[in-house]
C-alpha positions in Angstrom: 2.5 -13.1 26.7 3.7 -9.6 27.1 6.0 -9.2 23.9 8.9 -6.5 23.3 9.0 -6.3 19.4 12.1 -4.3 18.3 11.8 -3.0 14.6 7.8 -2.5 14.2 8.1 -0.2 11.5 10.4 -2.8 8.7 7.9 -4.5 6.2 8.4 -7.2 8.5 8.2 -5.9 11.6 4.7 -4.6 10.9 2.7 -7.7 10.2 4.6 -9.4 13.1 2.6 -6.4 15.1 -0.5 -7.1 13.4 0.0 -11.3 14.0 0.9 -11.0 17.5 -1.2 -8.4 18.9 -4.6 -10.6 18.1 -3.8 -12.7 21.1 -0.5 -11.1 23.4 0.7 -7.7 24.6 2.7 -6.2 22.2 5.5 -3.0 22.8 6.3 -2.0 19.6 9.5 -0.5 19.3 10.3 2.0 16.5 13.3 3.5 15.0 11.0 7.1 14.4 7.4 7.0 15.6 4.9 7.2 13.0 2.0 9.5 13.7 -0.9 6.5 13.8 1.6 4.9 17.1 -0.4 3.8 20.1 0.2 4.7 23.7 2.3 2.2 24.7 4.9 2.4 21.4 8.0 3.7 22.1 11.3 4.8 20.3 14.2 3.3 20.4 16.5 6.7 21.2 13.9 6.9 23.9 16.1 5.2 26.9 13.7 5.0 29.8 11.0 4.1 27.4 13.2 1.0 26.0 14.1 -0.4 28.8 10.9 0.1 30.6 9.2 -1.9 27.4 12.2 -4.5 27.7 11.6 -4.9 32.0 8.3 -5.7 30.8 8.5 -8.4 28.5 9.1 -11.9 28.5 9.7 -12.3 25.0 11.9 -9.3 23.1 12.2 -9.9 19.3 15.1 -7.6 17.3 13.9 -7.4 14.0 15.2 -4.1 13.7 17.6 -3.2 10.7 19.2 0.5 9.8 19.2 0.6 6.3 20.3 4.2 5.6 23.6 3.8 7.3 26.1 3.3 4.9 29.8 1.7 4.5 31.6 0.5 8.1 28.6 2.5 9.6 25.8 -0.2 8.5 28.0 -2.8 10.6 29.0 -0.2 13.6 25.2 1.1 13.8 23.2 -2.1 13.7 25.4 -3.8 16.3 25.0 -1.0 18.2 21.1 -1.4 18.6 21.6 -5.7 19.1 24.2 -4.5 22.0 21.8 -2.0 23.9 19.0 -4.6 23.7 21.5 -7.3 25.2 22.5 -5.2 27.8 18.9 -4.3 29.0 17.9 -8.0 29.4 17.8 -9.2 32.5 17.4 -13.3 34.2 13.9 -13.2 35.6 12.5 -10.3 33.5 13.1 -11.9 29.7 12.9 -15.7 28.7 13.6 -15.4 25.0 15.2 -13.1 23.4 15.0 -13.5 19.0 17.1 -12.4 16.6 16.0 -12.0 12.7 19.1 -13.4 11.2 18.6 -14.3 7.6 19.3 -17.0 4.7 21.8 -14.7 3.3 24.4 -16.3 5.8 24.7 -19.5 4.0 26.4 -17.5 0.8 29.6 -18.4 3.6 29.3 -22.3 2.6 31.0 -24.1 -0.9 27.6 -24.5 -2.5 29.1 -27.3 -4.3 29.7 -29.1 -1.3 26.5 -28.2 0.4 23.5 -27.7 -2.4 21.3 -28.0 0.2 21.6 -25.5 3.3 20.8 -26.4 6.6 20.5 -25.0 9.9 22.9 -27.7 11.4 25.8 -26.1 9.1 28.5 -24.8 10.7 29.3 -21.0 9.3 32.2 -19.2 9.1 33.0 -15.5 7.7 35.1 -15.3 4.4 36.6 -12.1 2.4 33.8 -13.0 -0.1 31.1 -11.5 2.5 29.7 -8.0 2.1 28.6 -5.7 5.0 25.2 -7.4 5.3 26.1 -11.0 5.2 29.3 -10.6 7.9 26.9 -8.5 10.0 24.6 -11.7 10.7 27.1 -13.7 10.5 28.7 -12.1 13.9 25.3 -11.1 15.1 24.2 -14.5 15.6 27.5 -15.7 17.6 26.8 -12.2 19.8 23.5 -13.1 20.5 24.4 -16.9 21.3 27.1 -15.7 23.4 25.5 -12.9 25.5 22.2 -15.1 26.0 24.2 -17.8 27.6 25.9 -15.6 30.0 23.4 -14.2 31.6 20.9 -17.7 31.8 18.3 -16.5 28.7 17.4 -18.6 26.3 17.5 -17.3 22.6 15.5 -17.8 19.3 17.5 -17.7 15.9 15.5 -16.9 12.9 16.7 -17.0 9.3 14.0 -16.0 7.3 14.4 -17.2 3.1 12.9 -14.8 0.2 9.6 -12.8 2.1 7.4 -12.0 0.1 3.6 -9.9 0.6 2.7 -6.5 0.5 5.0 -3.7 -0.4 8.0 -6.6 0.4 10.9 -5.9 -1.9 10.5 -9.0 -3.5 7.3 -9.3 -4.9 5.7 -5.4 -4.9 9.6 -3.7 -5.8 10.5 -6.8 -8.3 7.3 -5.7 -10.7 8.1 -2.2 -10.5 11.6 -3.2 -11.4 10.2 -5.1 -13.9 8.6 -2.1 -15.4 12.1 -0.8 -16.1 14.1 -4.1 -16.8 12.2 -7.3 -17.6 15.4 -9.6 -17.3 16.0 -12.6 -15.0 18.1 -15.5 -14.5 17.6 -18.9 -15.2 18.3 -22.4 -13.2 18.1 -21.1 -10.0 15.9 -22.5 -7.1 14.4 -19.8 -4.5 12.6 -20.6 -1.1 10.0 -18.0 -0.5 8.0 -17.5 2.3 4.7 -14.8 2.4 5.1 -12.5 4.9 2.0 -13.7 7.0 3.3 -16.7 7.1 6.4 -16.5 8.2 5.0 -14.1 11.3 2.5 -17.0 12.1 5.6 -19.4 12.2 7.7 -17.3 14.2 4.5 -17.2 16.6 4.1 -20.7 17.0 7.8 -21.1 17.8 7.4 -19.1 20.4 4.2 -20.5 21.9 5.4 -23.9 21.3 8.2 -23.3 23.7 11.0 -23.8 21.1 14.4 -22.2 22.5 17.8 -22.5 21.9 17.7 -23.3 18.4 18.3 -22.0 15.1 15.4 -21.8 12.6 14.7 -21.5 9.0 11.6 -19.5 8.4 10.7 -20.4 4.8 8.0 -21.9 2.8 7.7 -22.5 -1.0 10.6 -23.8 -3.3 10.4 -22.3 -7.3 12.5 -21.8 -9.6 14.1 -18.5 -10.6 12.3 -18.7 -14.1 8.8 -19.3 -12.9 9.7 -16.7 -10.3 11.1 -13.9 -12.8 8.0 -14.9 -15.4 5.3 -14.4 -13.1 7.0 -10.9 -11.9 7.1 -10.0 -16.4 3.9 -11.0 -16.4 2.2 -8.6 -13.7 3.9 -5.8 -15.2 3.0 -6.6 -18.4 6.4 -7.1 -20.2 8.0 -9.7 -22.5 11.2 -11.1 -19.8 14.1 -11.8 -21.1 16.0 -14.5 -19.2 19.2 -14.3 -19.3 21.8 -17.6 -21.1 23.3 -20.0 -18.5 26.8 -18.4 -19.6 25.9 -14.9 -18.9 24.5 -16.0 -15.5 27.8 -17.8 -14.8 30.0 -14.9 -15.7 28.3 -12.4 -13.9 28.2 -14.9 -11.0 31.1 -13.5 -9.4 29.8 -10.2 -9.1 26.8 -10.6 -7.2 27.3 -9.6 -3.9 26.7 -12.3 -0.6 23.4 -10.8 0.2 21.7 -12.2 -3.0 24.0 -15.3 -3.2 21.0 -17.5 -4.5 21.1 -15.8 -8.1 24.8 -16.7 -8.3 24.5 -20.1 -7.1 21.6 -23.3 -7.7 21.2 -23.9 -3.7 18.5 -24.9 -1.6 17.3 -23.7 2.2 16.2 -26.8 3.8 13.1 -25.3 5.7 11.9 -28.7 7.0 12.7 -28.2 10.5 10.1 -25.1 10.5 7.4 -27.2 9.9 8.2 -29.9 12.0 8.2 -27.6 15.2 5.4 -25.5 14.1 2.9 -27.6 12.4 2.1 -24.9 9.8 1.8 -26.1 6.6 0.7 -23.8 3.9 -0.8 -24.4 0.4 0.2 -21.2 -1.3 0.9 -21.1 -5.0 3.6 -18.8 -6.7 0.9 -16.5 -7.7 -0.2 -16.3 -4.0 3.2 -14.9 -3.2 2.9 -11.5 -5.2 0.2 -8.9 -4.8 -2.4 -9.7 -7.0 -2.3 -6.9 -9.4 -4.9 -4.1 -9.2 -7.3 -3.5 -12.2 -8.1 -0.1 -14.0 -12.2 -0.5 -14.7 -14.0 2.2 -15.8 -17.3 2.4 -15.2 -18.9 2.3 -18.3 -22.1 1.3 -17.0 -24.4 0.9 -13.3 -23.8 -3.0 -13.9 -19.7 -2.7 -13.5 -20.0 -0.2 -11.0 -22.5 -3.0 -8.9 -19.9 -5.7 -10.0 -16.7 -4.0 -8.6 -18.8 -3.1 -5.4 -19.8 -6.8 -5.0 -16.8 -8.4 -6.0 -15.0 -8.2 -2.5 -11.8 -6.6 -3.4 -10.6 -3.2 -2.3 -11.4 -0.7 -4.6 -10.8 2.8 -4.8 -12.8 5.2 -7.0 -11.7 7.8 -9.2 -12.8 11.1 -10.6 -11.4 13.3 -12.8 -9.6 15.6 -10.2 -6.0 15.8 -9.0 -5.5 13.3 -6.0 -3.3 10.7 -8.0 -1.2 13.9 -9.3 -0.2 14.6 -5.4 -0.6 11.0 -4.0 1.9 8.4 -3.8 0.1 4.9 -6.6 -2.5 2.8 -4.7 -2.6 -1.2 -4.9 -6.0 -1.1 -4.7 -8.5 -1.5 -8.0 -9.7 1.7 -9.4 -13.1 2.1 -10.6 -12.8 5.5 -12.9 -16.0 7.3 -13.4 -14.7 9.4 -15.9 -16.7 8.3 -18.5 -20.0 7.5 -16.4 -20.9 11.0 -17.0 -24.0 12.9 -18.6 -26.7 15.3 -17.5 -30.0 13.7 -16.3 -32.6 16.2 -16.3 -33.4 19.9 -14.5 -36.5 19.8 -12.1 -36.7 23.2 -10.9 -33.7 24.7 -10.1 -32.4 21.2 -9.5 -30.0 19.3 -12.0 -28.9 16.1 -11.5 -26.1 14.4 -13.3 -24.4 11.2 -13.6 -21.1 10.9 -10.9 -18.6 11.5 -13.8 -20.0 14.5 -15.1 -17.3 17.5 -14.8 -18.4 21.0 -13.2 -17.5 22.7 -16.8 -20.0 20.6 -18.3 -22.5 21.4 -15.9 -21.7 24.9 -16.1 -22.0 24.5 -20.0 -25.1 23.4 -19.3 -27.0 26.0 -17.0 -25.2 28.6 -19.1 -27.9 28.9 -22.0 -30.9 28.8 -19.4 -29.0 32.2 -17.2 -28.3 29.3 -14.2 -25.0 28.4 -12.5 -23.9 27.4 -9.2 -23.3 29.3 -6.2 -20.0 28.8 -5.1 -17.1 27.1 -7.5 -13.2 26.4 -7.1 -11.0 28.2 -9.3 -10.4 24.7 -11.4 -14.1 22.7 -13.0 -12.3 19.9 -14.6 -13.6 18.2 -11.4 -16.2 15.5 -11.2 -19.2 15.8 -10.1 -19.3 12.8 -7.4 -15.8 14.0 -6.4 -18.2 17.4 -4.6 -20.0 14.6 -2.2 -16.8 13.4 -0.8 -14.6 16.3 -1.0 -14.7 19.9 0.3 -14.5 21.4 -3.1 -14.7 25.1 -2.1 -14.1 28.4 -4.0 -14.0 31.5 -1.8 -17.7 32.3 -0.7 -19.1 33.9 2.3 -22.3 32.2 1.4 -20.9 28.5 1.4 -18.6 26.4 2.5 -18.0 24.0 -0.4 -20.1 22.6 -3.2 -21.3 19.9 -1.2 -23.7 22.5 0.3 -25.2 22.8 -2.8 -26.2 18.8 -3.4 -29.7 18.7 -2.7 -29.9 14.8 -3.6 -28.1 11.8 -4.5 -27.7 8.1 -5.4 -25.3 5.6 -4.7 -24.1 1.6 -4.7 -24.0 0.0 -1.5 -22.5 -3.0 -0.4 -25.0 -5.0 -1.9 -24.7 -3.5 -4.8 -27.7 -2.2 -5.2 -28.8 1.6 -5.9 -29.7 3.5 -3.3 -31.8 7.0 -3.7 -31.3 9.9 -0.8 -32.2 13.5 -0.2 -30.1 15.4 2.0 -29.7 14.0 5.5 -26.8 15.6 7.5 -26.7 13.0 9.8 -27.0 10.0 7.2 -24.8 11.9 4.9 -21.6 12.2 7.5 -21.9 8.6 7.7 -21.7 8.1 4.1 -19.2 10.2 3.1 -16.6 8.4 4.8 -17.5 5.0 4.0 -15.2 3.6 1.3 -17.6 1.3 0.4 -20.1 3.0 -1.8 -19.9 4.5 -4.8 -22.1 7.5 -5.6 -23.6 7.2 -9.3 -26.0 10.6 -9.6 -25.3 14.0 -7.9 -28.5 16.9 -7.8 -27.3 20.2 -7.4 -29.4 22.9 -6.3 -28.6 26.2 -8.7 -29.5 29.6 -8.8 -29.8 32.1 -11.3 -26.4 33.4 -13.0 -24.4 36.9 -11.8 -22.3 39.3 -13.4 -19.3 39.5 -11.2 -15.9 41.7 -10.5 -12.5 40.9 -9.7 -9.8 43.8 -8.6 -6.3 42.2 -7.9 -4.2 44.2 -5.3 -0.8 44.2 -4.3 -0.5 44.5 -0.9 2.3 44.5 1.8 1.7 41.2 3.5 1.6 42.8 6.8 -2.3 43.1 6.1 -2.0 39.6 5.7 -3.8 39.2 9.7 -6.4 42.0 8.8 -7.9 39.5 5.9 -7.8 36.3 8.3 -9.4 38.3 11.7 -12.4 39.0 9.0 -11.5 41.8 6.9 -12.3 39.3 4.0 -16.3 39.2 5.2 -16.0 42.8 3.8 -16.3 41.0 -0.2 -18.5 38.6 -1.7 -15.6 36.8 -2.2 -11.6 36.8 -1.0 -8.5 35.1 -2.3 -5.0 35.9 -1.5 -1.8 34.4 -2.6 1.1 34.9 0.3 4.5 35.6 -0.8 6.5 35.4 2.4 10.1 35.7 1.2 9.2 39.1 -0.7 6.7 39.8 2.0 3.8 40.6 -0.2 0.5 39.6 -0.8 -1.5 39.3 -3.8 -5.4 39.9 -3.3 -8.6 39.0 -5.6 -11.5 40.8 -4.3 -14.7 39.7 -6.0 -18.1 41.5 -5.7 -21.1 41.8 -7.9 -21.1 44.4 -10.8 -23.2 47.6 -10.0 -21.9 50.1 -12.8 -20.1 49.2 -15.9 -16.9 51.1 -15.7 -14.7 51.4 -19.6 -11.4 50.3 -17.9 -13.4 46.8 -17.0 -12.0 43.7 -19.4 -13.2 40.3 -20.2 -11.6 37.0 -18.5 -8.6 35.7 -18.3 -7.2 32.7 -16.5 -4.3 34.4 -14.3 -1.3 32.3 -12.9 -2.3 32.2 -9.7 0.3 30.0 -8.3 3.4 31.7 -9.9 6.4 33.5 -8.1 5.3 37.3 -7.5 7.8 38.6 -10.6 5.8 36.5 -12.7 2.5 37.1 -11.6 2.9 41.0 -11.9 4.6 40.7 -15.5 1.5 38.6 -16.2 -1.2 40.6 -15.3 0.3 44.0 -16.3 0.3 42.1 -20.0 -2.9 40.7 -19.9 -5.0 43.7 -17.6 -3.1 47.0 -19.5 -4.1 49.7 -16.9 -7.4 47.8 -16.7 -9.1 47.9 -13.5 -11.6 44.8 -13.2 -11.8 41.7 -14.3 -15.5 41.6 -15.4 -17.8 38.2 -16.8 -20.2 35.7 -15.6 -19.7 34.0 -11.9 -18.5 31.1 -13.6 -16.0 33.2 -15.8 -14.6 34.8 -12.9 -14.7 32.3 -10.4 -13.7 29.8 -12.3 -11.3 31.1 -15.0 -10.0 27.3 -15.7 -12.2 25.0 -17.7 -9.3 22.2 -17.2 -5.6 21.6 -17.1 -4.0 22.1 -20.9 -2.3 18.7 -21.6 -3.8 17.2 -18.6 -2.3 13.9 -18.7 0.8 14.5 -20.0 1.2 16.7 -16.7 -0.3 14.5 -14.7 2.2 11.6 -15.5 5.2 14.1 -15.2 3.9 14.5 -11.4 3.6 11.1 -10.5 7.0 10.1 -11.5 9.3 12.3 -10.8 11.5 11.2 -8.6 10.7 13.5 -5.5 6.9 14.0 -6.0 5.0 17.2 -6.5 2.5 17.5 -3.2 -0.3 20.4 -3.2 -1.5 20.3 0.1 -4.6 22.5 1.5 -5.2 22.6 5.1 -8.7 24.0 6.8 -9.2 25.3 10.1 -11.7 27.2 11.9 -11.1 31.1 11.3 -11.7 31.0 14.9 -8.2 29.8 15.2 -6.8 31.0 12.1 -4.8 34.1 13.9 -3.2 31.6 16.4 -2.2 29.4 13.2 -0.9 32.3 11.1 1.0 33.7 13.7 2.5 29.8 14.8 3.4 29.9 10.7 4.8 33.4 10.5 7.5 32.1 13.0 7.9 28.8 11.3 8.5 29.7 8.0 12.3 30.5 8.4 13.0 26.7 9.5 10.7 25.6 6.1 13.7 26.3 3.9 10.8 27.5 1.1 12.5 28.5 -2.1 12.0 32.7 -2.8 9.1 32.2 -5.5 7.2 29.9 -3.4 3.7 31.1 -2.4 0.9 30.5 0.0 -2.9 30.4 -0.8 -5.2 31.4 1.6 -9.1 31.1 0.7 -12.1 31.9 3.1 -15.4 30.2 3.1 -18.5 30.6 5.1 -21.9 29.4 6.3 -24.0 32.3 7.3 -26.8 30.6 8.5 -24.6 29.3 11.4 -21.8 31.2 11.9 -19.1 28.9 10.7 -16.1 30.8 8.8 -13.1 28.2 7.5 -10.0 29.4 6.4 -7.8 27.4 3.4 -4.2 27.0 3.4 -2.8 25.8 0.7 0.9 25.4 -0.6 2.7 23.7 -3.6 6.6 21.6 -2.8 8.7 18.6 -3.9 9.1 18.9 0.0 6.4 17.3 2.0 7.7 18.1 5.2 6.9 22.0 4.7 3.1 20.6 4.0 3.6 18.3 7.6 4.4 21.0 9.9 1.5 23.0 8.3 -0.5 19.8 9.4 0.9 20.0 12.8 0.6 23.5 13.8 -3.5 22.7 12.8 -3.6 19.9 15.0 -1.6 22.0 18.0 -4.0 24.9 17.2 -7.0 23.3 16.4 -7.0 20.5 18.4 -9.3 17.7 16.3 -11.1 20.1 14.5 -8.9 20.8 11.3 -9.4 19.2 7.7 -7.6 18.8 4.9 -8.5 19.0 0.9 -9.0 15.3 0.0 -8.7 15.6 -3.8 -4.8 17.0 -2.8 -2.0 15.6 -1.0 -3.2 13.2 1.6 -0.6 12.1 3.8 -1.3 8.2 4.8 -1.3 8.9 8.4 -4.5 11.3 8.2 -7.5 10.0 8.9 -11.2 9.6 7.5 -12.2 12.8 10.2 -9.8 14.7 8.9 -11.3 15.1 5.3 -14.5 16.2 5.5 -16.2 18.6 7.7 -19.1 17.0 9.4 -22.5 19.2 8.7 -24.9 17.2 11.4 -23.4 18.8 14.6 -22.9 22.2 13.1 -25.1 23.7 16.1 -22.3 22.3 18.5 -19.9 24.8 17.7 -19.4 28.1 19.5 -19.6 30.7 16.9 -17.9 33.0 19.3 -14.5 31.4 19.4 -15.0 29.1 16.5 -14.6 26.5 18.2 -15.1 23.4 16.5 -13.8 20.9 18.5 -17.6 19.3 19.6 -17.9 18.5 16.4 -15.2 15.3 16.3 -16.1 14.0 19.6 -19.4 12.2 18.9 
């Protein structure tokens, strides 16, 4: 069947997507496209795309619902989408058109007079209704109306309490929980799982059912079972409230959630009788079973977590939950599977959850360190295999040029040893599957090294990025655009001491300009360099001073904290600066905000990368960064995958592949062979 579905992008919408495109042609319709849309999705302010998608559809399902209008809008707004649809259906072209109604239309009957609900109830609007409720109410009669007049048949669908991933009622009732562990008792709720009720709605249709008025429902529980099981998987103590309470407040529950107010049930027998789906689901079955913290005290968790079948996620000890938006998923912490190994040459391996301070720690004593390093080594060790943790080197591109060696879990769960293959490696790294348990780093004998910090006009800004920043051993510079300055750290090896050189310092990088020069001015007093160990200078911050405390202040704040770093070629890093120079004035950044830009290299073929990186509560500043990469660079951009990660981005994006490196025209810095294989 070729199917129009209305709406893809609701909690609802998107597993009816997923259900119905296995076997039919599906147009998904969607209020905004998401980035991850395919061809043949559309948008529903796109006109000749709608109703081109509706000419070609037998069946159209409106499952659409606005939810940000507000007041006589909501009502206004949604009809508005039901009417266009109407009027684009044609006899001959669509045979069924459905309409997601919902239970919340039987808050219009006496529930003393009818405890049990039914689709055969007739239904009637009343001043008691809110915005919602009267909205469906009408909808439904519309629908009816306008499918009879022009000869289509119709499909009305009131779905009960849907519950499954990220649904409102089973993900947002534990997080409420977190906050509030009260309920109500003596109520009965139907639920249905989310799957479910798109598997019903699919049988309906291919069983030819039209005409008709459905309940889409499942399970039967009561409200104290319900409400326990939700205290239970956020860990609180619920506190249901008395009968009397429930009754008092009972009158102030709006229409839409009339089943807390009132001990009703949603007969949902006709469903199953039409369908033949009968499901076996438990209450626990309805929520998202909650995900597990494990660390990873030992090689026998870590192969029990890979084994066990569930989705996983692992974790380091950098800052991607700090910038990320809470996974469902288990997490396997390697934090504390840490510990140096041995030193075989100038080769030290170390356990996954070792930190690059305390690898630094320990080459120190023995005059080794490593040969490039990011500015920040409270990083883990296994986080360098699947991130491109850079510094600013003209020798390297990240510290995953440096791994020589490593071993990892597989599928199986057993532990697998491998030396460096490029090929074998860009295969690995984007496999969620495995979890790496030892890292080797290849080092190299310690430096003495010099920073000078300039303040510069940012009008040189271009100079740096064409390759004026080849001229140092390593380049960093912090763009101000609303003062229109730059801040430059020029690093090169010591030759002669010089008396107005001073020890390290970790400098505020990341601060508004007034700041940073008040900063340095105390801390460098008419000093010129910035003079210690490559590690000392290169990486001036052992960790994050009350780490977690800051990390828990970024992930719940109420607008998130996003650090974003984008990499493209420095091929086309001109064309990208000069697309951002003329975008910044629509970014609406706030006057201390700053850009950083780093440069990274690969001398032995040619490839130069340049690092964006910026710091906002506003994500979309960090999206147009991501799209001006993607119109500049075509496939071949990346971004940091230990920052901000939008969800749209995919697996290509985060690492750059090291097998095809001989593909790219050094010339032009073209990169683009490199995703196309």
């Amino acid at each position: 069947m070729n199917i129009c579905l209305v709406g893809a992008g609701g909690g609802i919408g998107r597993q009816l997507l997923t259900t119905f495109s296995a076997n039919h042609d599906v147009r998904p319709v969607y209020r905004t496209l998401p980035r991850t849309a395919g061809a043949n999705a559309v948008a529903f302010n796109d006109e000749a795309g709608l109703a081109n998608a509706v000419a070609h559809s037998e069946i159209i399902v409106h499952a659409a619902l606005n939810t940000k209008a507000r007041g006589r809008a909501f009502i206004d707004t949604n009809r508005a989408v039901t009417e266009a649809l109407l009027a684009l259906i044609q006899p001959g072209q669509c045979r069924l058109f459905v309409y997601f109604s919902s239970q919340v239309v039987y808050s219009a009957l006496d529930p003393h007079q009818h405890p049990i609900q039914g689709e055969d109830l007739e239904l009637a609007e009343n001043a008691r209704l809110d915005a919602y409720t009267r909205l469906k109410l009408t909808e439904e009669q519309r629908v009816i109306s306008a499918c009879r007049d022009k000869g289509t048949d119709y499909l009305i669908v009131r779905p009960t309490v849907v519950m499954g991933p990220h649904m409102q009622w089973s993900s947002g009732i534990v997080d409420a929980m977190r906050w509030a562990p009260v309920g109500i008792r003596n109520r009965t709720f139907n639920l249905v799982h989310v799957e479910d009720l798109s598997r019903q709605l699919l049988a309906l249709i291919e069983n030819g059912v039209c005409n008709e008025i459905v309940n889409l429902g499942d399970l039967d529980v009561s409200s104290d079972a319900y409400f326990r099981h939700a205290a239970m998987l956020a860990q609180r103590s619920i506190l249901l409230a008395p009968n009397w309470l429930a009754r008092a407040a009972g009158g102030l529950i709006p229409s839409t959630l009339w089943f807390l107010g009132q001990n009703v049930q949603v007969d949902t027998s006709k469903v199953r009788r039409l369908t033949g789906i009968t499901t076996n689901r438990n209450l626990s079955e309805f929520f998202e079973p909650p995900a597990r913290i494990v660390n990873a005290d030992s090689l026998e968790i870590i192969r029990g977590i890979v084994r066990g079948g569930r989705p996983f996620h692992t974790i380091g000890r950098g800052y991607f939950l700090w910038f990320n938006d809470r996974q469902r998923t288990d997490q396997l912490v390697m934090e504390h599977y840490s510990g140096v190994i041995g030193m075989e040459g100038e080769d030290l391996t170390v356990r996954a959850g070792t930190t690059l301070r305390a690898v630094l720690d320990h080459l120190a004593p023995m005059g080794m360190s490593l040969a490039t390093l990011p500015e920040f080594v409270d990083i883990s060790a296994g986080a360098c295999f699947f991130a491109e943790v850079h510094g600013s080197s003209n020798e390297h591109i990240s510290l995953y040029d440096l791994i020589s060696a490593i071993r990892y879990v597989g599928p199986d769960g057993a532990e697998v040893y491998s030396r460096r293959n490029d090929d074998e490696w860009d295969r690995l790294r984007a496999d969620p599957t495995i979890v790496v348990t030892e890292v080797t780093f290849r080092c190299q004998p310690n430096q003495r090294l010099a920073n000078v910090i300039e303040w510069h006009p940012d009008s040189q800004l271009e100079s740096y990025v064409e390759g004026g920043y080849r001229a140092n051993f390593s380049t960093t510079v912090h763009w101000y655009p609303r003062s229109q300055e730059l801040m430059v750290y020029n690093v090169n090896p010591v030759g002669e001491q010089h008396p107005r050189d001073r020890g390290p310092f970790a400098p505020m990088r990341g601060s508004p300009a007034p700041v940073q020069k008040l900063l340095l001015s105390l801390r460098l007093r008419g000093r010129l360099r910035i003079v210690g160990s490559s590690e000392q200078v290169l990486a001036p911050w052992t960790s994050v001073p009350a780490k977690r405390l800051i990390g828990k202040l970024f992930r719940e704040s109420r607008r998130r904290i996003r650090n974003l770093e984008v990499c493209v070629p420095d091929g086309f890093a001109p064309e990208f600066f000069s697309r951002l120079r003329l975008s910044l004035p629509n970014m609406q950044m706030h006057p201390g905000q700053g850009i950083g830009v780093r440069f990274t290299r690969q001398p032995e073929t040619g490839r130069g990368f340049v690092w964006i990186e910026m710091t906002s509560r506003n994500a979309e500043q960090m999206h147009a960064m991501i799209d001006m990469a993607s119109e500049v660079c075509g496939g071949s951009f990346w971004l940091h995958r230990g920052k901000y990660v939008p969800s749209w981005v995919s697996v290509e994006h985060l690492f750059i592949p090291r097998a095809s490196a001989g593909d790219m025209d050094v010339s032009t810095g073209d990169a683009g062979a490199l995703l196309k294989r």
